[in-house]
GUPASE-11511 format. One record per residue: residue in three letters; x, y, z of N, C-alpha, C, O, CB in turn. Coordinates in steps of 0.05 Angstrom, whole numbers, padded with zeros to 5 digits, always signed. Glycine has a CB too. Example, Ala and Ser with C-alpha at 12.3 -4.5 7.8 and 13.67 -1.06 7.14 Angstrom:
2
Ala+00264-00114+00156+00246-00090+00156+00264-00066+00156+00285-00066+00169+00226-00089+00181
Ser+00257-00045+00142+00273-00021+00143+00258+00001+00157+00268+00023+00161+00282-00012+00114
***
This chain:
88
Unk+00017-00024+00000+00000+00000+00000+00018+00025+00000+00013+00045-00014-00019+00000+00024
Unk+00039+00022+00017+00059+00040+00006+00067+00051-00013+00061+00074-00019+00074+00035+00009
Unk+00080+00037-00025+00081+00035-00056+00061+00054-00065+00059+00078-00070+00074+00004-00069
Unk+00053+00039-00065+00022+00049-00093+00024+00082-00085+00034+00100-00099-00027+00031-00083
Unk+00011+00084-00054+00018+00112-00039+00036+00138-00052+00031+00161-00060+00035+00103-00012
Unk+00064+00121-00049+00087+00140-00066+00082+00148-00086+00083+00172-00091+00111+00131-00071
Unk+00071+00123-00113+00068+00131-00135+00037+00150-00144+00029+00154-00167+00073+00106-00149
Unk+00023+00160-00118+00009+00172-00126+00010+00204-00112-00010+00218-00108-00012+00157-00125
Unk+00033+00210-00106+00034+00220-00087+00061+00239-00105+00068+00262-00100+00035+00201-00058
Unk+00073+00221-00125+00095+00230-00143+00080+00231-00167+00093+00232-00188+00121+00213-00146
Unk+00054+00231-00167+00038+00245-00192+00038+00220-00218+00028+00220-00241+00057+00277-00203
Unk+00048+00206-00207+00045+00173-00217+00023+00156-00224+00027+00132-00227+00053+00158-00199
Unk-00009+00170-00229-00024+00161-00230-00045+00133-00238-00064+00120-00228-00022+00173-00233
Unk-00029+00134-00264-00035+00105-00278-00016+00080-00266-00026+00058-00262-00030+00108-00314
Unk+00012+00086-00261+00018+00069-00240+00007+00062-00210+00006+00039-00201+00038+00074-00237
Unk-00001+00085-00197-00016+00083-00175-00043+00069-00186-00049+00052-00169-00020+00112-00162
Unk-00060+00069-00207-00083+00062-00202-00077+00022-00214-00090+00003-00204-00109+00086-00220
Unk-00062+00019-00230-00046-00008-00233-00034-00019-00200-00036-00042-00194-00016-00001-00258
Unk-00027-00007-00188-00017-00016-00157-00044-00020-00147-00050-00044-00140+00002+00008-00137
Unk-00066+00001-00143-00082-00001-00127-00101-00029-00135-00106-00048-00120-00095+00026-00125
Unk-00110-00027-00161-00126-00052-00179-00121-00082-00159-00137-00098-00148-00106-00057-00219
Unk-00086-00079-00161-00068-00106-00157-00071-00105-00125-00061-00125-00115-00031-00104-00171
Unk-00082-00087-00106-00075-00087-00081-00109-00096-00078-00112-00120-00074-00059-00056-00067
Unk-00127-00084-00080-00155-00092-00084-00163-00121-00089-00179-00134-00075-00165-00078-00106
Unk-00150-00132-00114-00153-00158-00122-00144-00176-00093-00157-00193-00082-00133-00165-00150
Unk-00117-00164-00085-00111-00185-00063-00119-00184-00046-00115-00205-00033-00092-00189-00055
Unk-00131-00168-00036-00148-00160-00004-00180-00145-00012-00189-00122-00008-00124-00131+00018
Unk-00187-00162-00020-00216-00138-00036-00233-00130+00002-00254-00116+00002-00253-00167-00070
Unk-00225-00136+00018-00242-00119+00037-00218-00095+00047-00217-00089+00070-00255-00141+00066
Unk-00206-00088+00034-00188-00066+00049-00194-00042+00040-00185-00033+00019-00157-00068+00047
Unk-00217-00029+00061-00230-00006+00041-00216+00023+00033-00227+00041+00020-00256+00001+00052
Unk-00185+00022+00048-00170+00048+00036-00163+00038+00016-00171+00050-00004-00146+00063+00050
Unk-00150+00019+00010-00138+00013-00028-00165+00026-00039-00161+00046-00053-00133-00032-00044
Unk-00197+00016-00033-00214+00015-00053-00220+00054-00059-00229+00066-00079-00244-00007-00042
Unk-00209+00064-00029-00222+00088-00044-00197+00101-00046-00199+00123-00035-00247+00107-00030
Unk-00180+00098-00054-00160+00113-00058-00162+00104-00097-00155+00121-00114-00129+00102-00035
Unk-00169+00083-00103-00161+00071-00135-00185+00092-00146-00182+00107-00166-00166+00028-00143
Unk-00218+00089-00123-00231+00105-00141-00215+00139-00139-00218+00156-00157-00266+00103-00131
Unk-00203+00143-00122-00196+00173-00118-00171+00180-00146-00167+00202-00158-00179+00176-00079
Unk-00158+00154-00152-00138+00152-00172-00152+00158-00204-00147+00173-00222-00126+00121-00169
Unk-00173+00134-00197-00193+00135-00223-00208+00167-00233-00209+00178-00255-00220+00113-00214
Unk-00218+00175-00209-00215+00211-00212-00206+00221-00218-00214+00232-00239-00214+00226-00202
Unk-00177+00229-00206-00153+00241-00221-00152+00247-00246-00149+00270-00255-00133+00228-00218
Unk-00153+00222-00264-00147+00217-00284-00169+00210-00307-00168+00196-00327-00132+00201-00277
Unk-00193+00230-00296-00220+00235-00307-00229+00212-00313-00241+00216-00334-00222+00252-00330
Unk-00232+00181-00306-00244+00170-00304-00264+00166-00285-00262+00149-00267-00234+00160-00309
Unk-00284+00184-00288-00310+00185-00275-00334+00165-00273-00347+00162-00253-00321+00204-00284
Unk-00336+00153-00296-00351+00135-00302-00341+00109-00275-00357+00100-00258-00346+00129-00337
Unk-00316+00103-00277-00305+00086-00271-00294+00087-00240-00291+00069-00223-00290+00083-00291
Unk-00290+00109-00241-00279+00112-00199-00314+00118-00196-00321+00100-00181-00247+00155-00182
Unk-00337+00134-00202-00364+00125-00193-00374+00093-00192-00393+00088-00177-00381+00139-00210
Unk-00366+00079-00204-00376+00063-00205-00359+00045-00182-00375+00029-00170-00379+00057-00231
Unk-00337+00043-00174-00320+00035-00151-00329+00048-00132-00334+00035-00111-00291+00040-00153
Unk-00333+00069-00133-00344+00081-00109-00369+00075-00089-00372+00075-00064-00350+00102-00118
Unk-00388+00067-00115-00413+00059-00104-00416+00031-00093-00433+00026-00076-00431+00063-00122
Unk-00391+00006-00107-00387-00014-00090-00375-00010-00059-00380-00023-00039-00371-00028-00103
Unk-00364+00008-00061-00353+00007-00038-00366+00028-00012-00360+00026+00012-00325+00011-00044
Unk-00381+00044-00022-00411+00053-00010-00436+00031+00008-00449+00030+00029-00426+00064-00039
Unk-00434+00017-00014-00455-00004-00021-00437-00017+00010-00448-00016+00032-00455-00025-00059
Unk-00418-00025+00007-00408-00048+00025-00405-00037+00057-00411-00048+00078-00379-00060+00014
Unk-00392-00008+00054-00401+00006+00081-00420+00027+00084-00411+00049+00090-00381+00015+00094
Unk-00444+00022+00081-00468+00041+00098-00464+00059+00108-00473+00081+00102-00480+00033+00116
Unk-00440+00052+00140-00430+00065+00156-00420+00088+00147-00419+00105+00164-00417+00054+00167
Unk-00411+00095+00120-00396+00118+00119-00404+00132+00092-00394+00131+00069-00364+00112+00122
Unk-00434+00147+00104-00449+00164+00079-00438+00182+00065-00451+00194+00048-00469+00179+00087
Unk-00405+00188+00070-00395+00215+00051-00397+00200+00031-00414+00205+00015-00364+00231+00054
Unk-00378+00177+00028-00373+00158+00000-00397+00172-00015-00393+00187-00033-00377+00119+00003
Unk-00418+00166-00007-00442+00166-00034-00438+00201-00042-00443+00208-00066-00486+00158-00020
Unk-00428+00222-00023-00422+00239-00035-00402+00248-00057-00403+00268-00071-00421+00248-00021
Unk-00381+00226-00057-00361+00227-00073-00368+00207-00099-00352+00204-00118-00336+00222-00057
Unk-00390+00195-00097-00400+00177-00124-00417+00199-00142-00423+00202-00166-00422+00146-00113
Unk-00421+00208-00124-00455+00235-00139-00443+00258-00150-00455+00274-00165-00481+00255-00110
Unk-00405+00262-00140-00393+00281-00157-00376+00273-00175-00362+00291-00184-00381+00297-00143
Unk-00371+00244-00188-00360+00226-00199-00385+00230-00227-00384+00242-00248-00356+00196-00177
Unk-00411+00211-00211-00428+00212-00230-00438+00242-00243-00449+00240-00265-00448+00198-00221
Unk-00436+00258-00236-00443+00283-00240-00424+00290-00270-00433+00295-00293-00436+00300-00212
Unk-00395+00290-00258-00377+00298-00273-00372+00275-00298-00355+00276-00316-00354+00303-00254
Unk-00389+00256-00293-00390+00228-00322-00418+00240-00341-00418+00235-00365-00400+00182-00305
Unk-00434+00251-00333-00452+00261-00343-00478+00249-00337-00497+00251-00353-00447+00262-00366
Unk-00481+00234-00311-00491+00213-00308-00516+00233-00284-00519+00223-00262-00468+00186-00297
Unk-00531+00255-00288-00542+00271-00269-00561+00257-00253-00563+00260-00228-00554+00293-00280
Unk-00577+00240-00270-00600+00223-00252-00586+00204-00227-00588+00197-00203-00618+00198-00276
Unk-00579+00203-00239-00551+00180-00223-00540+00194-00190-00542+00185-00167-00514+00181-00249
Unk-00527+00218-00202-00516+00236-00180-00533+00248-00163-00522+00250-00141-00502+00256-00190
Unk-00567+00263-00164-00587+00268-00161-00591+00249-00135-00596+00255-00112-00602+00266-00186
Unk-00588+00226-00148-00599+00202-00125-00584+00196-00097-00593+00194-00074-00598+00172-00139
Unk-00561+00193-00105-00533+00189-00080-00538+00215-00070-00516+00222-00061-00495+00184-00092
Unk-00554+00233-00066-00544+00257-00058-00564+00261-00030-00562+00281-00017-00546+00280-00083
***
């Protein structure tokens, strides 16, 4: 998680979100990899795609209602308004 960390942190993005993918796959309940890859997937105007990570990992913790705020500005910015409207 380090790793990945540095390389996003040295503006490394597509390597960071290749680290994070590979850190997710191996531990899929470790929910900082998950929102850090969607936070990566942002970065790098994939909206469609860090919303849609987002909302799994929303989905999986309840407990922590910002997430859906950061899916509704994901979907928003994908063009996806009905979508964003709703998480909100």
């Amino acid at each position: 998680m380090m790793a990945a960390m540095k390389l996003s942190t040295q503006g490394d993005h597509e390597h960071a979100i290749a680290a994070f993918r590979q850190i997710t796959k191996e531990n899929p309940r470790l929910t900082d990899a998950w929102q850090q890859l969607s936070t990566e997937l942002e970065l790098t105007g994939r909206y469609d795609e860090a919303a849609d990570r987002g909302s799994e990992l929303a989905a999986a913790h309840p407990e922590y209602p910002a997430l859906l705020y950061n899916v509704a500005c994901c979907e928003s910015l994908a063009g996806r308004k009905a979508d964003a409207i709703e998480h909100l």
